[in-house]
N, C-alpha and C positions, 0 to 999 in steps of 0.2 A: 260528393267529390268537390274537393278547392279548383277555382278561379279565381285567379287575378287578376285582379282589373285597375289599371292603372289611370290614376284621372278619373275617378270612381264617384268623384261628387261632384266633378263637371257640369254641363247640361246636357247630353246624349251620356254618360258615362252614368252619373245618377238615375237617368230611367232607365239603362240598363240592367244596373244591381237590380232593379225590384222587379224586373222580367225575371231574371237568373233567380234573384230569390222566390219566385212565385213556381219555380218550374225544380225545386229544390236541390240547387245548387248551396256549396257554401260560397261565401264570397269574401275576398280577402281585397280591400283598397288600401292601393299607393298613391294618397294627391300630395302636394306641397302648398294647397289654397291660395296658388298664386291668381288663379282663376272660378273658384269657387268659397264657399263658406263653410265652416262645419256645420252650422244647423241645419244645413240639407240632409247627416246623417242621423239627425233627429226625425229626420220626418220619411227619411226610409224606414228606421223604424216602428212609426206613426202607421204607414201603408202598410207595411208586411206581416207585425207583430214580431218581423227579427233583426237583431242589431251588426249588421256587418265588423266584422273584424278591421280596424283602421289604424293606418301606418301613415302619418305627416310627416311628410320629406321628398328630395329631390329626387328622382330619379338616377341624375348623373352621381348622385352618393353611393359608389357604388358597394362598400362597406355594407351599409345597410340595408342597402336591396339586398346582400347574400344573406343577412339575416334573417331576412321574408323566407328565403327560401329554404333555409334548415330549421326553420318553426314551423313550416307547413308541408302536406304532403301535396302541390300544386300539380293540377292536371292538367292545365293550361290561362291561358291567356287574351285579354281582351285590353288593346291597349289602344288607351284614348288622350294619352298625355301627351299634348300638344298647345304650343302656340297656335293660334286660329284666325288671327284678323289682317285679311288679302291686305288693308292698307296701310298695317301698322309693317308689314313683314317688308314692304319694300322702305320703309327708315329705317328697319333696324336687322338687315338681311346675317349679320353675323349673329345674334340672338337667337334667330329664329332657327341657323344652320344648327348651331350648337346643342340649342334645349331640345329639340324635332328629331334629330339624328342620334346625338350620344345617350340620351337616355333608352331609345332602341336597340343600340347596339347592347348598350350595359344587361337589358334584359337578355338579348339573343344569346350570351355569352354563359349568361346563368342555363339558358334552356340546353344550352351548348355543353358543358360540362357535366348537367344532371340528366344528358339524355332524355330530355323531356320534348312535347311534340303540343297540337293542336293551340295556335296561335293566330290570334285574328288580327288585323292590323285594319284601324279607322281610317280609311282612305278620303278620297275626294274625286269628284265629278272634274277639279280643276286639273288633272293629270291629265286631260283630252287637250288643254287648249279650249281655243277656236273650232270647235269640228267643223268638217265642213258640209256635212249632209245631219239632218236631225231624223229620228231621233238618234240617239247616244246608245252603240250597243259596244259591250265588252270585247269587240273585234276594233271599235274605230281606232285609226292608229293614235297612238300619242302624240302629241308635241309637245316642244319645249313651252311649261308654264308662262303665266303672261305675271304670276308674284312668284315671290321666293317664296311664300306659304306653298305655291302651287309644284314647286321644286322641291322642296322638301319632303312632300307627299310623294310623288315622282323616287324621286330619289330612296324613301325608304321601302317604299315599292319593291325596287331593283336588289337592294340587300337584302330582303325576306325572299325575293324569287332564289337567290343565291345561296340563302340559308337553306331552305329546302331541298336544292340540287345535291350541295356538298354533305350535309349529313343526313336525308333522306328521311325531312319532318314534313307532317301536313300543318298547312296552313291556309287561310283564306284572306283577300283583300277585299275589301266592303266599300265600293267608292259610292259616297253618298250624295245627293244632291244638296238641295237646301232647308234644312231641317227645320221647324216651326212646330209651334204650342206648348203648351203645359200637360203637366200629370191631370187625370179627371177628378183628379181629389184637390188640386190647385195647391197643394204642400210642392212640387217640386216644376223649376221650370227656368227659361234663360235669365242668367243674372251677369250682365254685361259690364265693365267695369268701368269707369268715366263714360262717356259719348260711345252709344252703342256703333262697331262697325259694319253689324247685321240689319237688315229691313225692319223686319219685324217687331224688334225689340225697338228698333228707333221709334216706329209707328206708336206702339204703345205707351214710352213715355212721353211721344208729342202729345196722343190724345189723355192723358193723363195732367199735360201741362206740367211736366220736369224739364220739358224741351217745347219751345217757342214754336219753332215750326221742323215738319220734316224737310230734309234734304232728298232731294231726289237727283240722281247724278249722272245727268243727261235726258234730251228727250228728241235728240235726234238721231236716235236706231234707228236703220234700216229695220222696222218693226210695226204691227200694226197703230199702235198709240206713240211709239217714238221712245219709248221706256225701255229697258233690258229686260230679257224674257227669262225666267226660271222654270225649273220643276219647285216644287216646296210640298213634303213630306212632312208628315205630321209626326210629330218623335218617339211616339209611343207606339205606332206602327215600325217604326225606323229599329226602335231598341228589341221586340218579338223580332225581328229579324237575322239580330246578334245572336239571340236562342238557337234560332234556326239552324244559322250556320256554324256554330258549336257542336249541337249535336248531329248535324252533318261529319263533320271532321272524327268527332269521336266516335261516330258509328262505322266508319271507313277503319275494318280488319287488315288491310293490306300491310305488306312492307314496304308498298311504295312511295316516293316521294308524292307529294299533294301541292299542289298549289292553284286552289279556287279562288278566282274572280267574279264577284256580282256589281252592277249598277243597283242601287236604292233610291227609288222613287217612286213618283207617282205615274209617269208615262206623259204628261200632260206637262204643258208649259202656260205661265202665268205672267204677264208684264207687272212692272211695279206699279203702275196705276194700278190695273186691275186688282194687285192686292188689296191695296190702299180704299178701294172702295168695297172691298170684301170687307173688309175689318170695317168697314164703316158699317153696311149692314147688318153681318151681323150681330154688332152692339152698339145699334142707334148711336151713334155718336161721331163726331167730328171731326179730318183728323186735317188739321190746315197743314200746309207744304210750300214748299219754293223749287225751284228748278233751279237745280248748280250744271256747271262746266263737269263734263265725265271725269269718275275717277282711275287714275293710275293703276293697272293692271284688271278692271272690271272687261268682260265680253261680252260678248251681244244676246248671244243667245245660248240656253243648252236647257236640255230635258231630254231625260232616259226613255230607252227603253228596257222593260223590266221583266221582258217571256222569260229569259233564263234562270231569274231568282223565284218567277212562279211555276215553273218547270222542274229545276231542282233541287228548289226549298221549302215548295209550296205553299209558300209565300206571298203577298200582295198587299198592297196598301189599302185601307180600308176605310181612311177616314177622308172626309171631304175638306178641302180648302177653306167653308166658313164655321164646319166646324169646328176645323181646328185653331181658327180665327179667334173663336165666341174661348176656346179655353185660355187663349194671352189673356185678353181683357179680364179673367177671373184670378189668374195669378197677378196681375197686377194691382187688383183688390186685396188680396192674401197679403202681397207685401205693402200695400199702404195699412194694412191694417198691425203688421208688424212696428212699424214708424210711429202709428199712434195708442 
């Protein structure tokens, strides 16, 4: 059966495909490579021995998206195409409304028409805010985002709640926390584009020496080391979990409307030091920093909890923090060896 996966060679969208192609699904990608590379779909093919079917274009085209859909027999939906970076979305908040929102609608409208159902929307941990009790369960109430990334998410939330109601589709929202490492094959992993906005990726190219020193963006939390505290989910756990909730959805005979919510995490919360010195162990290596002024829309603290997605998807995070540590540092070998 077809899936589409939109943003399909993203970083969470690319280990995706190769969960869904492992668990033999077909897989149909929509990216516009404004945030990834096409040799990623080389090295899907590389992992799996099969080549995704691949559509380069915008999503808001909305022309061609209907073309996806009368070439294929689509059974659902895994849609990852998004703007991503909390600091870039408060410069450029009209951007982010436009590319985050219309190209979800554009799909809803396809699903809408061809009566089609089982649609998963790549959410975020930022649709909480601030909570004010930790950990993060699927009840804590919302607040208004502290970025327009974290509005947008928010926001498409509420149209998928509503697309379900009105025409009686299942769906799930998958609000993830902070997703970290490579594929174990180091062919597939984060590829940030100028000056990383995520931790992880900055770490790696500071201890790489692409970047001087890390930025670390405050250290005066209310927090044990004064650093901002995450979950950080290993991605390859994070992408089995899309599986999961697919074939949840498709296995629900009902005629009733659907609309499942999971937190994805680890359960555990981690400061940026503490990463920083994770990554240092687990690949002996160095990683120098500086302490900046906090950034613009970052919170203090958040980390899931995760009984309902091991409850109802039986599902769980598996991998440990320097594990997943020890596989950056190998992708980022893979692509220095690209360079040379």
């Amino acid at each position: 059966m077809a899936i589409l996966v939109t943003g399909g060679l993203g970083y969470i969208g690319s280990h995706t495909v190769v969960e869904l192609i492992n668990n033999n699904f077909e897989v149909i990608i929509v990216d516009d490579l404004s945030n990834s590379e096409k040799f990623i779909l080389n090295n899907i093919e590389e992992i799996t021995g099969r080549r995704p079917i691949f559509y380069p274009f915008d999503l808001k085209r909305k022309e061609l998206l209907a073309q996806v859909f009368n070439a294929h027999h689509i059974e659902g939906c895994i849609n990852f195409a998004a703007f991503k970076a909390v600091g870039e979305s408060q410069e450029k908040p009209v951007d982010y409304y436009e590319n985050n929102l219309f190209s979800l609608i554009n799909i809803l409208q396809e699903f809408k028409s061809r009566n089609l159902s089982n649609f998963i929307f790549s959410s975020s941990c930022t649709v909480y805010g601030q909570a004010d009790e930790m950990p993060i369960d699927e009840n804590t109430p919302l607040k208004i985002p502290e970025s327009v990334y974290g509005k947008t998410k928010q926001m498409g939330e509420e149209i998928l709640k509503d697309f379900a109601q009105a025409y009686n589709r299942k769906i799930c929202l998958l609000r993830y926390f902070n997703p970290i490492g490579a594929h174990p094959s180091s062919l597939l992993g984060e590829l940030p584009i100028g000056i990383p906005n995520n931790l992880v990726p900055y770490v790696m190219q500071t201890a790489a020496g692409i970047r001087e020193k890390l930025n670390i963006w405050g250290d005066d939390y209310p927090t044990e080391d004064g650093t901002a505290v995450r979950d950080y989910i290993y991605v390859v756990d994070l992408a089995k979990a899309h599986v999961a909730a697919l074939k949840k959805l498709m296995n629900d005979n009902s005629n009733d409307a659907v609309t499942d919510i999971f937190n994805l995490g680890t359960g555990k919360g981690s400061s940026v030091l503490e990463v920083v010195k994770a990554f240092e162990l687990a690949n002996n290596i160095e990683v120098p920093y500086q302490i900046c002024d906090r950034r613009e829309g970052d919170i203090t603290i958040a980390y899931a909890n995760v009984s309902k997605a091991e409850r109802e998807l039986g599902w769980k995070s598996e991998t440990s923090l320097e594990e997943a540590l020890k596989t950056v540092w190998e992708w980022q070998k893979y692509l220095a060896s690209r360079i040379n």
